[in-house]
C-alpha positions in Angstrom: 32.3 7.5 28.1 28.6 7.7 26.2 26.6 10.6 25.7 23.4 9.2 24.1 25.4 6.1 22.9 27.8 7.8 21.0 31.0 6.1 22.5 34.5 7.1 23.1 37.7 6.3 24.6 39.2 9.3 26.7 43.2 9.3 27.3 44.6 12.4 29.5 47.1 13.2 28.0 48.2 16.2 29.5 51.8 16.7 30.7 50.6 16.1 34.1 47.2 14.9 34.4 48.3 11.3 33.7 50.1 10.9 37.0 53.6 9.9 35.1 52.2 7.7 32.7 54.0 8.3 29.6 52.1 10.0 26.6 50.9 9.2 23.4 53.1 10.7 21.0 51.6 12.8 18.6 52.8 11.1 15.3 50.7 7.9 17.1 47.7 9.7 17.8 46.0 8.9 14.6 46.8 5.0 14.6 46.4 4.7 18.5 42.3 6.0 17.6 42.3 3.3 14.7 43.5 0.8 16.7 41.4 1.7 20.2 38.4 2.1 18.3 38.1 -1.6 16.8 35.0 -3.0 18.1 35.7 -6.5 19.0 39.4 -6.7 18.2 40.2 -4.3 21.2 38.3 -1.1 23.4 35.7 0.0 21.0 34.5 3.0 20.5 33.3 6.1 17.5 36.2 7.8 18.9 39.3 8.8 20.9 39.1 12.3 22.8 42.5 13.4 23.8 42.2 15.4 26.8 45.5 18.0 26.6 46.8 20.9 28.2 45.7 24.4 26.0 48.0 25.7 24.2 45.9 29.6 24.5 45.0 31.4 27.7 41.8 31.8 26.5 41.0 28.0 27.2 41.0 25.7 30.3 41.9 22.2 28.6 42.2 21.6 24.5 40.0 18.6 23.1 41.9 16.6 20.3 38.8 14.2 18.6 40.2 11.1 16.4 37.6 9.5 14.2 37.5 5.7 14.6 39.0 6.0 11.2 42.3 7.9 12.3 41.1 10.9 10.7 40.8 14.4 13.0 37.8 16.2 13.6 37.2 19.7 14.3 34.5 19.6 16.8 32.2 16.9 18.3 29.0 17.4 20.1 28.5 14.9 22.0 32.4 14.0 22.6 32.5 17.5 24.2 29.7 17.0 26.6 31.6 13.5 27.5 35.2 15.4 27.7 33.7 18.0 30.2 32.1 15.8 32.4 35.6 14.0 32.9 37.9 17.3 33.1 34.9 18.7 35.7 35.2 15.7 37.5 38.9 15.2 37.9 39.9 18.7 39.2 41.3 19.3 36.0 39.9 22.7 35.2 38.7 25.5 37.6 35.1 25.8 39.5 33.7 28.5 37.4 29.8 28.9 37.2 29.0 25.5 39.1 30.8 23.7 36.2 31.5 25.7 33.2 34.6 25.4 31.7 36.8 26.4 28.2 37.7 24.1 26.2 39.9 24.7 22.5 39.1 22.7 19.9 39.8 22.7 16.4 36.7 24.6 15.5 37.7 27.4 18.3 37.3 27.6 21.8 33.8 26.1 22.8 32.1 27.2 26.5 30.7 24.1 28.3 28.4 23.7 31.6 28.2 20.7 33.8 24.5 20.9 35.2 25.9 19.4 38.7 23.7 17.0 39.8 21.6 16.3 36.5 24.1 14.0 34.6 23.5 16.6 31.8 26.2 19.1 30.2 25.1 22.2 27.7 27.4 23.2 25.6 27.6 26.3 23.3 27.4 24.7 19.6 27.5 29.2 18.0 25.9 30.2 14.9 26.0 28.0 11.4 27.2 28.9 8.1 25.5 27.9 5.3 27.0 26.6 2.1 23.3 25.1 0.4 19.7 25.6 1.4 17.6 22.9 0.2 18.9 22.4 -2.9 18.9 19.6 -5.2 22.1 17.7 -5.0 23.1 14.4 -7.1 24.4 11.8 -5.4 25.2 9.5 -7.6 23.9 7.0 -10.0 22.2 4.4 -7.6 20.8 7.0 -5.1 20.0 10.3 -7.8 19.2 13.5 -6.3 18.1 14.4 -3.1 17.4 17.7 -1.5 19.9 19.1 0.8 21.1 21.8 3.2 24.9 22.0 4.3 26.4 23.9 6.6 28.9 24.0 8.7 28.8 24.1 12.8 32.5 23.6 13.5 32.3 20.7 11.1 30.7 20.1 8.2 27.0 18.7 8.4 25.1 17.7 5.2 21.0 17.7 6.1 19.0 15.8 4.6 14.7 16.0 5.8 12.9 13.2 5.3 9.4 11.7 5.5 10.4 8.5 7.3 13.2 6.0 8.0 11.7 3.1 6.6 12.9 2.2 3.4 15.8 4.6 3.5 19.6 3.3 2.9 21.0 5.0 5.2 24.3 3.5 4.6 24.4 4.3 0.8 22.8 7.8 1.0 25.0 8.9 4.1 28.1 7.1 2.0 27.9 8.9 -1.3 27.1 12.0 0.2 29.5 12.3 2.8 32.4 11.2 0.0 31.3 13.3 -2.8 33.1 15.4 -4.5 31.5 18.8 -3.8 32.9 17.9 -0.4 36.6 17.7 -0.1 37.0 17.4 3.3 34.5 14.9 3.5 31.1 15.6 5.1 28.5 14.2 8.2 25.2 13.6 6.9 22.2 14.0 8.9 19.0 12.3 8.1 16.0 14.4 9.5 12.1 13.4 10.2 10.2 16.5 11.8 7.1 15.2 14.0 4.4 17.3 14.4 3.2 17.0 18.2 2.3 20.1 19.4 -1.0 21.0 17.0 0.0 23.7 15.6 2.1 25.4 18.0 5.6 25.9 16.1 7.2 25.8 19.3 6.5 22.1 20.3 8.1 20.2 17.0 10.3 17.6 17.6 12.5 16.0 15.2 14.4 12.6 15.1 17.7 12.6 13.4 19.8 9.3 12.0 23.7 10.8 11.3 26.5 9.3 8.9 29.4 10.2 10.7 32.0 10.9 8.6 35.5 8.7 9.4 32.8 6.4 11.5 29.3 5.3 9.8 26.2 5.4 11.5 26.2 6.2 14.9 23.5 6.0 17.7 24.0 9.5 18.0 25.8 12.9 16.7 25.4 15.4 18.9 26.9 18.5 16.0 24.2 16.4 13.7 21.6 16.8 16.3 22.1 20.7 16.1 22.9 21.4 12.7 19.8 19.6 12.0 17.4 21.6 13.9 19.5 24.9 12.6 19.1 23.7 9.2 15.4 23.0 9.7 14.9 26.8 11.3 16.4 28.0 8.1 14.0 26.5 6.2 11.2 27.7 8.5 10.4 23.9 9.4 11.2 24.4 13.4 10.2 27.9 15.0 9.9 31.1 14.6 12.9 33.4 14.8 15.0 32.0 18.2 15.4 34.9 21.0 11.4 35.1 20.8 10.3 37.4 23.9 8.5 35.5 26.5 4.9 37.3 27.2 4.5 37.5 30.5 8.0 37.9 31.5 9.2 40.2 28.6 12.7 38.4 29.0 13.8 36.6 25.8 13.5 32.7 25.9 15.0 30.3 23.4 13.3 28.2 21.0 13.5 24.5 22.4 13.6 21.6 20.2 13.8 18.1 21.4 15.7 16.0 19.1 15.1 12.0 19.7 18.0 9.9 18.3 18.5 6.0 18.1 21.1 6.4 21.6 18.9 8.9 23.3 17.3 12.8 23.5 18.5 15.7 23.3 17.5 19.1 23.2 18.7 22.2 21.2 18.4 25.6 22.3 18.3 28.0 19.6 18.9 31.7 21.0 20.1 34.5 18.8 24.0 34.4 20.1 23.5 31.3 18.7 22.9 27.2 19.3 23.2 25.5 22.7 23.2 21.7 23.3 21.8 19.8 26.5 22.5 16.4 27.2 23.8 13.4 29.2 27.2 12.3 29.1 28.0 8.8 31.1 31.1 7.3 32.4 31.3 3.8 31.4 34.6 2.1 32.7 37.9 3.3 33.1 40.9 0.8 32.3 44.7 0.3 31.4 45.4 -0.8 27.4 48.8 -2.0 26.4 49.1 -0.1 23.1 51.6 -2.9 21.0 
């Protein structure tokens, strides 16, 4: 599956969604991602989603993410939007709200919503925590310092705004950051332009955002990058004004709505005050059978 060309293979590996096939054990999880993810030497992909049964009541299905490094992730944006569009689709989880469904991650139990009908799934990203806001940050000694906000939205996100793309190495920025020390756990980083289309009118920004994923390299798209980015910029009073902003002629509150163009696709972010949603598509590619050696 692809949600905005961010790519990954999906195994059910629930006791009985796969229909007797056997499962991946979990002491082979991490090297079945390294090995699945290969581009050109076998599937392909930024990641492996593991769809498995929830081990809380609280949830429908859990979501395991495995970098294309091996490595586990918390949380993934788009990965999520891809997961629920599968589980929706195969009966695996209940008919609540025309598609919503639970799903535990790592970084908690996240709410998602397949729009039936649209090929779009919004997912509830919460609220950030910041570590850094735009501060100057040393890189290293080829790159030097750049200013940076970090935070983290499940995962950790490293934001970085930007002028403009051209003439940025994106590949050595997004690698010293994201293995520096002052991040032990490793960190995304998110590259951010902010376009000015709407003359004036804080409301109709829009921003295009490059991510370093970390375990991966650049992707076409991060869809937790996508969001911390926008959050990050609405810290820094880049964005909007305060998100839950009261609608004028309806008096009900309305979110601030950012559209966020990456190099896979759009999105858009919905900052409300309960928080960050996420709209976008998610796309079934191919389903297949691997031998896993």
């Amino acid at each position: 599956m692809q949600g905005c060309g961010n790519d990954f293979i999906l195994i059910d590996d629930r006791e009985e969604g796969g229909r007797g096939r056997e499962r991946v054990a979990e002491e082979k999880k991490a090297e079945v991602a390294e090995f699945l993810c290969r581009r050109r030497f076998s599937v392909g992909a930024d990641g492996v989603l593991f769809l498995c049964d929830s081990a809380t009541a609280a949830a429908d299905v859990r979501m395991r993410v495995f970098n294309a490094d091996g490595s586990e992730a918390e949380m993934c944006g788009n990965g999520l939007r891809c997961f629920a569009k599968y589980a929706y689709e195969k009966g695996a989880v209940p008919d609540r709200r025309g598609g919503g469904l639970r799903v535990e991650t790592l970084a908690g139990v996240v709410v998602a919503e397949v729009l039936v009908g649209s090929g779009l799934v919004r997912v509830f990203m919460g609220k950030p925590r910041f570590e850094r806001v735009d501060e100057p940050f040393f890189v290293n000694e080829r790159v030097g310092v750049v200013r940076l906000t970090s935070l983290r939205l499940g995962n950790p996100h490293a934001v970085v705004v930007v002028d403009s793309f051209e003439g940025l190495d994106l590949d050595a920025v997004g690698r010293g950051i994201e293995s520096h020390e002052a991040f032990p756990e490793r960190t995304n980083v998110d590259f951010v332009v902010v376009e000015e289309v709407g003359r004036g009118r804080e409301e109709e920004k829009e921003v295009s955002v490059r991510t370093y994923e970390r375990g991966v390299g650049e992707t076409l798209s991060c869809g937790t990058g996508a969001t911390a980015s926008v959050l990050a910029l609405n810290e820094l009073g880049r964005v909007a004004a305060a998100a839950g902003a009261t609608a004028v002629t309806s008096g009900e509150p309305v979110p601030v709505t950012v559209q966020v163009h990456t190099r896979g696709g759009d999105l858009e972010v919905e900052l409300w005050e309960e928080g960050a949603y996420l709209v976008g598509p998610a796309e079934k590619v191919f389903e297949g059978v691997v031998e896993l050696r």
